[in-house]
C-alpha positions in Angstrom: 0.0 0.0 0.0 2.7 2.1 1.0 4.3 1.7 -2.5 1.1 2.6 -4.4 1.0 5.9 -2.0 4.3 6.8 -3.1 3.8 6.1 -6.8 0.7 7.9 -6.6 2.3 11.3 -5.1 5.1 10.8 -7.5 2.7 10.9 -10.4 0.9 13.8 -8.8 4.0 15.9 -8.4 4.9 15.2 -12.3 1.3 16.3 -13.0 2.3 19.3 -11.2 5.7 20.3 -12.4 3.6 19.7 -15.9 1.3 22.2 -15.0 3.5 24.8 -13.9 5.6 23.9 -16.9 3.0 24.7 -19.6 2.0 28.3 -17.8 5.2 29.2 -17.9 5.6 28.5 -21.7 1.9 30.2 -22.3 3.3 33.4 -20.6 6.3 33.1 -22.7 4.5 33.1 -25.9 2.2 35.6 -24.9 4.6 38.0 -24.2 6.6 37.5 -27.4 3.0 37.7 -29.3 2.7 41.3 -27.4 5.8 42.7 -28.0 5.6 45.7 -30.0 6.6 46.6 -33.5 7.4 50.0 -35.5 5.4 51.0 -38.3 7.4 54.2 -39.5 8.3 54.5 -42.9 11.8 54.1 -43.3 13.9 54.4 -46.7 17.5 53.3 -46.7 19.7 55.6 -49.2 20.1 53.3 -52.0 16.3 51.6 -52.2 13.7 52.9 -54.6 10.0 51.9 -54.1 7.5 51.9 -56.6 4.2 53.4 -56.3 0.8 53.3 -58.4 -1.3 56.3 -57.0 -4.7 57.1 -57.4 -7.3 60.0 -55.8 -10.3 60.8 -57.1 -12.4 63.4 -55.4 -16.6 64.0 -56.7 -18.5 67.2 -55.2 -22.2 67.6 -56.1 -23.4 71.1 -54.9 -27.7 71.7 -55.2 -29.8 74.4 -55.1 -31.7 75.7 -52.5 -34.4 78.0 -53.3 -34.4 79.9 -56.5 -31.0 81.2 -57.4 -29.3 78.7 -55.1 -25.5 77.3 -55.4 -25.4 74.4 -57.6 -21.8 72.9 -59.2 -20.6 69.5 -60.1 -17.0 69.2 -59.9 -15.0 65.7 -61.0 -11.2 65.4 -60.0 -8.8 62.7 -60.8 -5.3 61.7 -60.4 -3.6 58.8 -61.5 0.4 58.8 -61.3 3.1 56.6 -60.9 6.2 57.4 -58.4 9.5 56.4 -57.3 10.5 57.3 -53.7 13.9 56.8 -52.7 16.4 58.5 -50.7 19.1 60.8 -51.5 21.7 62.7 -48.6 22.2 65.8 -49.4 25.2 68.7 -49.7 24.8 69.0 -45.7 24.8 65.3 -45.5 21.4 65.2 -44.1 19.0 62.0 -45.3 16.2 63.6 -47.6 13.0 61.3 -49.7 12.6 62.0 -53.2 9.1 61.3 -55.2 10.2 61.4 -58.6 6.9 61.3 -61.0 7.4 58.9 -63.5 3.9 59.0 -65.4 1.1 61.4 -64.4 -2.5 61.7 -66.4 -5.2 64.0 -64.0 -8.7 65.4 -65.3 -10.8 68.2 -63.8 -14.4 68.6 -65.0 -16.8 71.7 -63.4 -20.6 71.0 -64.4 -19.0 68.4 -67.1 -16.8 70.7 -68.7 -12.6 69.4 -68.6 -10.5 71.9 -67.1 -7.3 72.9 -68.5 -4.2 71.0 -67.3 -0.4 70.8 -67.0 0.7 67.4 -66.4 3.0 67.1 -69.0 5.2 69.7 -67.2 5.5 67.0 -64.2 6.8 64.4 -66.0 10.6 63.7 -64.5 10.1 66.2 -61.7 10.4 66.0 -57.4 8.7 66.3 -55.1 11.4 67.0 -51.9 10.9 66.0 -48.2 12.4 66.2 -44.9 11.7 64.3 -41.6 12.8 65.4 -38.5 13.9 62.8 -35.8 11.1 62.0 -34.2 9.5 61.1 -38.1 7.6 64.4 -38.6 7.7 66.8 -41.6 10.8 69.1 -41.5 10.9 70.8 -45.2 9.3 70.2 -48.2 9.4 71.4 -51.8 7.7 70.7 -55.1 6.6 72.2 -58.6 4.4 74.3 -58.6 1.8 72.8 -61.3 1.8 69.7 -59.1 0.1 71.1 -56.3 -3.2 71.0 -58.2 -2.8 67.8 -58.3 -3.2 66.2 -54.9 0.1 64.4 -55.6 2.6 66.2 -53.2 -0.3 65.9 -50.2 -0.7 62.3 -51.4 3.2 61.6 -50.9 3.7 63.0 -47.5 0.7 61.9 -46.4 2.4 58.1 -46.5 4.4 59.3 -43.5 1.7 61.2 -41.5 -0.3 58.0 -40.2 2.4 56.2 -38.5 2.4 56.1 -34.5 5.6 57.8 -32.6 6.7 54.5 -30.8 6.1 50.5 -31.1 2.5 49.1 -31.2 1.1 46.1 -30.2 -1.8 44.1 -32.1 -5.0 45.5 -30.7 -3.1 48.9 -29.5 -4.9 52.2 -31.1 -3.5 55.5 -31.6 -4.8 59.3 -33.4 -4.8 62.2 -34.8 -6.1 65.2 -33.6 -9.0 67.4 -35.3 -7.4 69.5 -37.9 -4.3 66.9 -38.5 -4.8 65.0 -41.9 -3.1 62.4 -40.6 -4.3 59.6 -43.6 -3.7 59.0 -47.1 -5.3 61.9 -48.3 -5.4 64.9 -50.8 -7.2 67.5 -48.8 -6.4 70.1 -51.3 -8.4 68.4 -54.0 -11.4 68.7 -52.2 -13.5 71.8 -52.9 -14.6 72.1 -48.9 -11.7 72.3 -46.5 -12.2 70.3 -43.3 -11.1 69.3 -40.1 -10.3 65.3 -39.6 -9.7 63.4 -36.7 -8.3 59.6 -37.3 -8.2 57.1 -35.0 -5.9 53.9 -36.1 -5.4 50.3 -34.8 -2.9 47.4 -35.1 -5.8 45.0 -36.1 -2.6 41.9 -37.0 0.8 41.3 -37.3 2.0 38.4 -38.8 5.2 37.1 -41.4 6.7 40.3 -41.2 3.3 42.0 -42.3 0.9 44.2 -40.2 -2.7 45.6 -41.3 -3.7 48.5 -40.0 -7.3 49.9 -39.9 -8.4 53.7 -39.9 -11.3 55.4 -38.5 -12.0 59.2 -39.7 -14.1 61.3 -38.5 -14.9 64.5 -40.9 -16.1 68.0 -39.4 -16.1 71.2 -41.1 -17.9 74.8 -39.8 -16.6 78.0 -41.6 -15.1 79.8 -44.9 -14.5 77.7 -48.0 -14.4 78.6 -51.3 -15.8 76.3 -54.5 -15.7 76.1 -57.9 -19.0 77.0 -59.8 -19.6 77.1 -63.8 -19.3 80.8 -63.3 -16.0 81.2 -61.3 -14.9 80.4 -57.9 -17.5 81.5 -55.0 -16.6 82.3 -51.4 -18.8 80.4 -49.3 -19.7 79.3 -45.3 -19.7 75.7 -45.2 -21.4 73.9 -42.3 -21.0 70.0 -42.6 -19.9 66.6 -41.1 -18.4 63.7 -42.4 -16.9 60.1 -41.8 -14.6 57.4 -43.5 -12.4 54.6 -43.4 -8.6 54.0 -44.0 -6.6 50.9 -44.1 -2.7 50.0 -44.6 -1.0 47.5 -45.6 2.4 47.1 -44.1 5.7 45.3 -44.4 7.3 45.8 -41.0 10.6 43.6 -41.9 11.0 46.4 -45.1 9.5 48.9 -43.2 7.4 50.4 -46.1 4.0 51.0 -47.0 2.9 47.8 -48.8 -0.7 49.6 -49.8 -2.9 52.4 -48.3 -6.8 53.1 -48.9 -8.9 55.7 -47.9 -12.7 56.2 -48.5 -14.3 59.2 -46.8 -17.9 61.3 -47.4 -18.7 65.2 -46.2 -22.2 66.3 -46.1 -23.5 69.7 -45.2 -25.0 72.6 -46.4 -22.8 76.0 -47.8 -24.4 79.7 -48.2 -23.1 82.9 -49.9 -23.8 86.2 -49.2 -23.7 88.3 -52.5 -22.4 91.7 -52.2 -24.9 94.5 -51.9 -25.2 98.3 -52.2 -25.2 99.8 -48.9 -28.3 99.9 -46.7 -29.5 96.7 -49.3 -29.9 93.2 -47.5 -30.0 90.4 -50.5 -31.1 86.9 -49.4 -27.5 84.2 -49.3 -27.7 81.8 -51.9 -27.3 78.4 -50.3 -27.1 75.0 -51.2 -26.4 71.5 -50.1 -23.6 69.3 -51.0 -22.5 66.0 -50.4 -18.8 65.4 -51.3 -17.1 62.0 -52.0 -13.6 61.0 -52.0 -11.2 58.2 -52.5 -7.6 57.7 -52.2 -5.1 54.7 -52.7 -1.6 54.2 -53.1 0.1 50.9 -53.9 3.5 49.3 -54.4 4.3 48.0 -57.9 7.7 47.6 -57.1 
């Protein structure tokens, strides 16, 4: 009897050292499935990356009343890029975008604008980060600022947290930051945005990231009409969705979509001879957008 005891404690005290064993390992795991990971942008003088860019950007203005605001303005960008990076005569690390092919379209009330792509073709845009990843300097042409691409470019920086993440772990922008893939200058209402982004996995080196924007806008704009450009007060609010694709062993920006709407309503008060109050023209709008920039390369 006395031997089956002692077997029997024996076996207990495996069962036990078993136990103890496999909580250990579980915590192990855990914490290396926790540890955190970087998702800055980081170019290595010497790469190039590849990117296919698109934005297109739809604002439907109607009438209210009789001589209301109405406008239908279409714009596109489609361009291809090659970031890289360069050091410069101070020795300092700096990105170049060079645009390799470029084709954009602006239509007001269905009629094409005129544009000036073909000046674009083999030029920079220039940029600077600081240390802790933020924009230092910047510089582009001109004609290009029209197009969204410059805004589009940095913007590939502007999303990334300041430190590690871990899968689950959020982090945001504040309202006024367009801190998402975005063209904010294509849009004919300006905004406000506040973004709010989350590790949603990591695995193989890859991470997926998913955006949540929140659109608010209350003050002076100024849109395009088929009669000119109109100052106007906007009132409106808006919401969309961003996600990234991201290759944290590169450390690069594998692809980046984002899908936002704005709806309000805008007014215009039409100059008048003195002691002459004229009614505002107003209208509604509802303003669509949607951005994406992918690696070819």
């Amino acid at each position: 009897m006395s031997e089956i005891r002692d077997q029997r404690e024996m076996m207990i005290k495996k069962f036990q050292a078993i136990t103890v064993l496999f909580f250990l390992l579980t915590l192990l795991v855990g914490a290396s499935a926790q540890s955190g990971v970087s998702l800055k942008p980081v170019i290595k003088v010497g790469e190039e990356n590849r990117y296919l860019v698109n934005a297109v950007v739809d604002t439907r203005v109607t009438a209210t009343g009789g001589g209301g605001i109405a406008s239908d303005v279409h714009r596109e960008t489609t361009a291809t890029i090659l970031l890289r990076a360069v050091t410069n005569e101070k020795n300092m690390l700096v990105y170049e975008a060079v645009i390799e092919a470029i084709v954009t379209h602006t239509s007001v009330d269905g009629i094409g604008q005129a544009s000036e792509e073909a000046s674009l073709l083999g030029q920079k845009i220039e940029y600077r980060l600081d240390s802790t990843g933020q924009l230092a300097k910047a510089s582009f042409p001109e004609a290009a600022g029209g197009t969204g691409l410059p805004e589009l470019v940095l913007s590939l920086t502007k999303w990334a947290p300041a430190g590690e993440v871990t899968v689950g772990q959020s982090w945001g922008t504040g309202t006024g930051d367009y801190g998402y893939i975005a063209a904010p200058g294509m849009a004919e209402v300006a905004k406000g945005a506040a973004v709010s982004y989350r590790l949603s996995s990591l695995g193989g080196g890859k991470a997926s990231i998913e955006g949540t924007i929140t659109l608010k806008q209350s003050g002076a704009s100024r849109i395009r009409t088929a009669q000119g450009s109109l100052n106007v007060n906007a009132v409106a609010t808006g919401k969309g969705s961003s996600r990234i694709e991201y290759d944290a062993t590169a450390g690069r920006v594998i692809a980046a979509t984002t899908e936002t709407s704005l709806t309000g309503r805008l007014a215009n008060i039409p100059p008048a001879p003195e002691g002459v109050k004229l009614q505002p023209r107003e209208g509604s709008f509802i303003e669509n957008a949607k951005f994406s920039i992918t690696l070819v390369q």
